[in-house]
N, C-alpha and C positions, 0 to 999 in steps of 0.2 A: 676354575674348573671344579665341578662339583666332586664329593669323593664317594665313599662308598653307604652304602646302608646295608647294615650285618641283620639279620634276619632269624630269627629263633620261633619256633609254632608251639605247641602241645595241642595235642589232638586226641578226641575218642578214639582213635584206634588206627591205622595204619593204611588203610585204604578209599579216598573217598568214592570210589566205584563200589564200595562195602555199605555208602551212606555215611562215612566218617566223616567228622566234623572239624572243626579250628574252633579249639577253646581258651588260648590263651595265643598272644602274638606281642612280641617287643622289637623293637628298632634299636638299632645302637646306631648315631650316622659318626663320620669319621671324615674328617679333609684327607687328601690325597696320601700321605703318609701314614695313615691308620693312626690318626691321635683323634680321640673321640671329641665331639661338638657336642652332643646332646643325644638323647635316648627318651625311649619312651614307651609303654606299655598298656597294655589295657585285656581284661578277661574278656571273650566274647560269648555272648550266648549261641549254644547248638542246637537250641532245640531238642533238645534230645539227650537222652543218659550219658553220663560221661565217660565210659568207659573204663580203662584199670585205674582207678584212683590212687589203686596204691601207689602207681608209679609218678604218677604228677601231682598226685597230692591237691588236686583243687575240687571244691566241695559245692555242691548243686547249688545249696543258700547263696553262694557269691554271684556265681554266673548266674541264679536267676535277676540278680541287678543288673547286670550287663548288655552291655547293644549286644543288637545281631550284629551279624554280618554286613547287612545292607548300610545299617547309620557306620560300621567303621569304615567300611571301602574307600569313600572319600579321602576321608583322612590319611588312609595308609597309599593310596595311590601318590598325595600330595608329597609323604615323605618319601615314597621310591622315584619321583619321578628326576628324571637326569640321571640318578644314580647308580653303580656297579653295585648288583645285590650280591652280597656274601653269606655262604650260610656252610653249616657244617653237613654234609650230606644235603648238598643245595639241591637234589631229585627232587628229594620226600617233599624238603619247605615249597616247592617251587609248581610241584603235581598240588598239593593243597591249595597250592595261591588261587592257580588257575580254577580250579576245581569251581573257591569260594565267587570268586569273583564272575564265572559265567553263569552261576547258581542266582547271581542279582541281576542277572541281563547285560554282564558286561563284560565278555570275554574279552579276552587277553592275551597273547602270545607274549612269552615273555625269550628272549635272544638268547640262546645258551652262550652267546660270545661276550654277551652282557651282564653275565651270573659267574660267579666264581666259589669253588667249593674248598675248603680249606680241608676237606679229607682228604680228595681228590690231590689236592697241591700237600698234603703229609709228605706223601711218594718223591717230591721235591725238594722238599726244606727240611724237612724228617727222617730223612732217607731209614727206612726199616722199622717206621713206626706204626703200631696197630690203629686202627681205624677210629676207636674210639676218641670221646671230645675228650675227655679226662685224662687219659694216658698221654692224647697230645700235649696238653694242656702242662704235662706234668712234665713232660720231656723239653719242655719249652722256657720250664719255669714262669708258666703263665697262673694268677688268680683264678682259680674255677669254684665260685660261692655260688649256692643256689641250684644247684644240680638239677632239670628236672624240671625250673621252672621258667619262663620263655628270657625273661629278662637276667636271669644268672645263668643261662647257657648262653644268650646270644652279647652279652659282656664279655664274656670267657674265648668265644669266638672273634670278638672284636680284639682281644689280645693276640690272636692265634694271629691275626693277619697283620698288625702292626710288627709280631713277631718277624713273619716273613718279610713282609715291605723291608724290615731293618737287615736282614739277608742279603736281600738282593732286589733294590729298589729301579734295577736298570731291565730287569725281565723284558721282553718285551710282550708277554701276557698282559703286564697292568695297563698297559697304553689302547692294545688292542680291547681290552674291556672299557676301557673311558670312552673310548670311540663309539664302540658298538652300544654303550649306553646314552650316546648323547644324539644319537639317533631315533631311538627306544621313546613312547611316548605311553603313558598311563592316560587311564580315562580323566578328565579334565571334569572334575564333578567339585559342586560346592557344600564344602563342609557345610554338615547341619549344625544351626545357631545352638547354644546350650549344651553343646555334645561334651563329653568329660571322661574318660578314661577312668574304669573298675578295676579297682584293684584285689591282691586278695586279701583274706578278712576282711572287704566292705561289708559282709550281714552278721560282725562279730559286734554284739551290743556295748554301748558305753556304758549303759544303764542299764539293769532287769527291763525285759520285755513290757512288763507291766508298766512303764511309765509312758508309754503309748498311748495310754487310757487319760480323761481329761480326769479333774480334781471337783467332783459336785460336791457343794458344799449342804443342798441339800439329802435328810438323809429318809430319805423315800421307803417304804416297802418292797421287797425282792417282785418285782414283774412273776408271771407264771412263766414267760419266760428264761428264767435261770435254770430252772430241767435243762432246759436246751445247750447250755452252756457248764453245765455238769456232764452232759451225756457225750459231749463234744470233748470236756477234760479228760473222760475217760478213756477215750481211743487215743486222745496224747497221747495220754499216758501209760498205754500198753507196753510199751518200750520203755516206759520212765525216763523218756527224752523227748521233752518240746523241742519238735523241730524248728525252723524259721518259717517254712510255710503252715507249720500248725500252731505257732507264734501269732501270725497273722491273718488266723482263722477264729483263733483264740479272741483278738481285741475287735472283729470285725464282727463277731459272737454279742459282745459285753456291750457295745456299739449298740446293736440293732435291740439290744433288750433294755439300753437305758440305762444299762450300768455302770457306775463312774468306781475310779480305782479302791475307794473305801468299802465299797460294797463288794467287789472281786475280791478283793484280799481277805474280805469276810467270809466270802464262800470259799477261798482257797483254805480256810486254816476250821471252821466245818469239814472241806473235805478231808484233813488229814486227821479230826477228829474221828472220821468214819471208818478211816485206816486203822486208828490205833484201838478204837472199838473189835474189829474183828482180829487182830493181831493179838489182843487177849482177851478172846473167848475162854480159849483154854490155860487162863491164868500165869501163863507163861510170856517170856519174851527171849525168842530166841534172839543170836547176834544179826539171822540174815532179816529177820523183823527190824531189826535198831537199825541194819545199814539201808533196807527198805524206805523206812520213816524217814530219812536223813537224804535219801537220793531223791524221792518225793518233793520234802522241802524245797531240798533247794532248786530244785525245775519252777516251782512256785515263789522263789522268792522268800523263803523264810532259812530260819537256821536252826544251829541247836537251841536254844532255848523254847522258841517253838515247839519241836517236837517233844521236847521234855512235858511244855503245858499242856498240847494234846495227850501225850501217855496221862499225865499225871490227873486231866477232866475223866478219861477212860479207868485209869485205876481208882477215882470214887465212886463207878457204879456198886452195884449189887452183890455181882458174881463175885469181883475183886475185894468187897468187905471181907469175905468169910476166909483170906486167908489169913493166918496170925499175925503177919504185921500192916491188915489190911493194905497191902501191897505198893509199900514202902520203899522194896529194893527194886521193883521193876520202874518204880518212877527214879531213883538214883540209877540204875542203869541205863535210861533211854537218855536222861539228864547230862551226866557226866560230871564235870564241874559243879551241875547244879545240883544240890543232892537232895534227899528229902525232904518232905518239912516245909516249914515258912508258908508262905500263900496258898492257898490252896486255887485250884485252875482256873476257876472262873477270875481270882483276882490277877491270876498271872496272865492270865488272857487280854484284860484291861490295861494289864503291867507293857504288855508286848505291842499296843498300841493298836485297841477297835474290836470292836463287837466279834463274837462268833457265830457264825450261821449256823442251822440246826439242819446238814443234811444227812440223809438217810445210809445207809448201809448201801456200798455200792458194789450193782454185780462186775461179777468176776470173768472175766473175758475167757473163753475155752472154745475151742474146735470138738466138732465130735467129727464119729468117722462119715466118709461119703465127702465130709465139707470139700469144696475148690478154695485150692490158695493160687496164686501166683507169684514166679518170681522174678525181677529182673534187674538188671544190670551187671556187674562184673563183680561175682562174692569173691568171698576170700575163699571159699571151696570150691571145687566144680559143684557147677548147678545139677551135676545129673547124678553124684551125691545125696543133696538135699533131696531132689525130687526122691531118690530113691528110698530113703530115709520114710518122706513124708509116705509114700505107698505102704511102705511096710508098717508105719503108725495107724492105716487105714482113712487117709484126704486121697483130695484127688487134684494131685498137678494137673495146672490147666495152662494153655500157651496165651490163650488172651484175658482180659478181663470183661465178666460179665453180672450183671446184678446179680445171680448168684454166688459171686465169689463173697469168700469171709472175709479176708484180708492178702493183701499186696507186701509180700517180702521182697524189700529194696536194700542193693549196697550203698544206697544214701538216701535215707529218709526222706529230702528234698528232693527226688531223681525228678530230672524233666521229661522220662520217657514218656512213651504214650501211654505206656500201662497204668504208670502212676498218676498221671494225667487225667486217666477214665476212669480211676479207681477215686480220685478226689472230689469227679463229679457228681459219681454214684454216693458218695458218702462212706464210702468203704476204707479201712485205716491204711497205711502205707508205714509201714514201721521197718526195723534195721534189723540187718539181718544175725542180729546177737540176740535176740528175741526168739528167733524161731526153735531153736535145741528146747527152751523151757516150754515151749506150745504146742511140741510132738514130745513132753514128758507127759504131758494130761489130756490127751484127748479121749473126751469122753465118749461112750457105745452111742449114747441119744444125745440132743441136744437138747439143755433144761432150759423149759419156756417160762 
């Protein structure tokens, strides 16, 4: 006799009559006495913003690797079929199931005599215990790792019921649930070949981003093309965080201009020349300039010593001769370890491995007032906060995105909503919403053309 399949979601949000979605789903299955057989998980793509991240913690970069819905169905029918589904607050999982699965053309009715809820059943085996998985869980002296995410609650839950089973394995509930599930029949679909289960941290790199890029061994002249992929680094880099999808906007950039990894890394440590040109104009180097250069870097791929070479190319121009130790302590400051003296930039440059490009002073990203921003997804403040904020700086909150908007504030850089969607098609930046406090510090009256 088949046993049960314990059943755990994370979801956008709590309703899918709201449009909420199924972003993450794990199976624990279990033989008759709740001793687990095998488990399995997978992140699914929703299409759409993820909702409180803070609460599930799974990040847009992953689930944009992710099937939908449609490529898992199969699969997950194949593992509930026969089976007594268990779940903790089996409504919620079980309103989503349905939801998902008539949303592919293939509703479902799924028995509620053939679903068992291990809240619902606290009231029995718990007697006086609150609802929650975790306090069950604890009152039970059940394992509850992973709080939050589908495969460490629906583990957690798989304890809960093996719990019970070892209570009282003569119920006649479990029998009546065996029954009514081997009646119960899922849609009979064939898994797609090559189908693979997302995990999360699947779009966390083994390597820098950069080694995406192939290795020419020829070394060409910079295409006219390389504007384009400077101008493209610099909405990255608004946020001073390469997302994953501007990871991959980035090498599909370097790509189409011809550029192999020698030549980007060339342009990337020009561009941090360009930084540390205007970082001391004013012959100074404050600390949030050093930890600037150093967050920079490292989004591109380099480290301290790098920065150190760039300060150090920047403190032999002109301006930085005329101070008395021709500006000696701002290259030991940006340096660290590395202290002044010895090589000077250009050989430290050669020292750090490859030419440096000669790009220009690059402008500085600013709002004036009248601009449209948009925001979306689920901040860490209420959004009507920010908007309010933003009014009083003098933008103008807008509810959609349109070629006039400046830039798109997302609770996660990668958001799959539509905003951020139609904001990436326009070429318009999508940046995080830690960004935006310093962007309503400087908005200017006009916009400088």
């Amino acid at each position: 006799m088949p046993g049960f399949a314990v059943i755990d979601l994370e979801t956008t949000g709590f309703s899918p009559r709201q449009h909420d979605r199924i972003a993450e789903v794990a199976v624990v299955l279990t033989d008759t006495a709740g001793r687990v057989q095998d488990e399995w998980c997978t992140l699914v793509n929703p299409e759409r913003d993820l909702g409180p991240q803070h609460v599930h913690g799974i990040s847009a970069a992953d689930v944009s690797l992710a099937p939908t819905f449609a490529v898992v169905a199969p699969h997950l029918a194949r593992l509930l079929e026969g089976r007594v589904i268990v779940a903790h607050n089996a409504s919620f999982d079980t309103r989503f199931l349905r939801a998902e699965f008539g949303r592919v053309g293939l509703p479902v009715g799924i028995d509620p005599l053939a679903c068992l809820c291990t809240m619902r059943l606290a009231g029995t085996f718990l007697p006086s215990a609150p609802r929650g998985l975790a306090i069950c869980c604890e009152l039970a002296g059940v394992v509850h790792d992973g709080a939050h995410s589908a495969l460490g609650d629906a583990r957690a839950t798989a304890g809960l019921l093996e719990h019970y089973l070892g209570l009282d394995d003569a119920d006649p509930l479990w029998a009546q649930a065996h029954e009514a599930s081997a009646t119960h029949s899922w849609p009979g679909l064939a898994v797609p070949d090559g189908f693979s289960p997302v995990l999360r941290g699947a779009s966390r790199p083994t390597g820098h981003w950069l080694s995406g890029l192939s290795d020419r061994l020829d070394r060409v002249p910079f295409p006219v093309e390389a504007d384009d992929y400077l101008a493209l680094l610099d909405l990255a880099l608004l946020d001073r965080y390469v997302s994953f999808t501007e990871r991959g906007a980035l090498l599909a950039a370097a790509e189409e201009a011809g550029l192999g990894r020698a030549q980007v890394e060339s342009l990337h440590r020009g561009y941090l020349d360009a930084l540390a040109r205007v970082a001391l104009e004013d012959g100074m180097l404050s600390d949030a300039e050093v930890a600037d250069l150093h967050e920079v870097a490292g989004q591109l791929g380099m480290d301290a010593d790098d920065v150190a070479a760039a300060v150090e190319r920047a403190a032999s121009g002109p301006v930085l001769a005329t101070l008395p130790d021709g500006g000696a302590h701002l290259r030991a400051k940006a340096s660290g370890a590395v202290g002044p003296g010895g090589d000077d930039g250009a050989d430290r440059g050669a020292a750090l491995g490859g030419a440096v490009a000669t790009v220009a002073a690059r402008p500085r990203f600013a709002l004036a007032r009248g601009d449209e921003i948009v925001l979306t997804g689920a901040m860490t403040r209420p959004r009507e906060e920010w908007e309010r904020e933003a009014r009083t700086a003098g933008l103008a909150p807008w509810p959609n995105v349109t070629k006039r908007t400046r830039v798109v504030i997302a609770a996660d850089p990668d958001s799959l909503s539509g905003k951020a969607r139609t904001a990436r098609r326009y070429g318009i930046p999508v940046v995080s919403e830690g960004v935006l406090e310093e962007l309503l510090g400087r908005v200017e009256v006009t916009r400088v053309r």
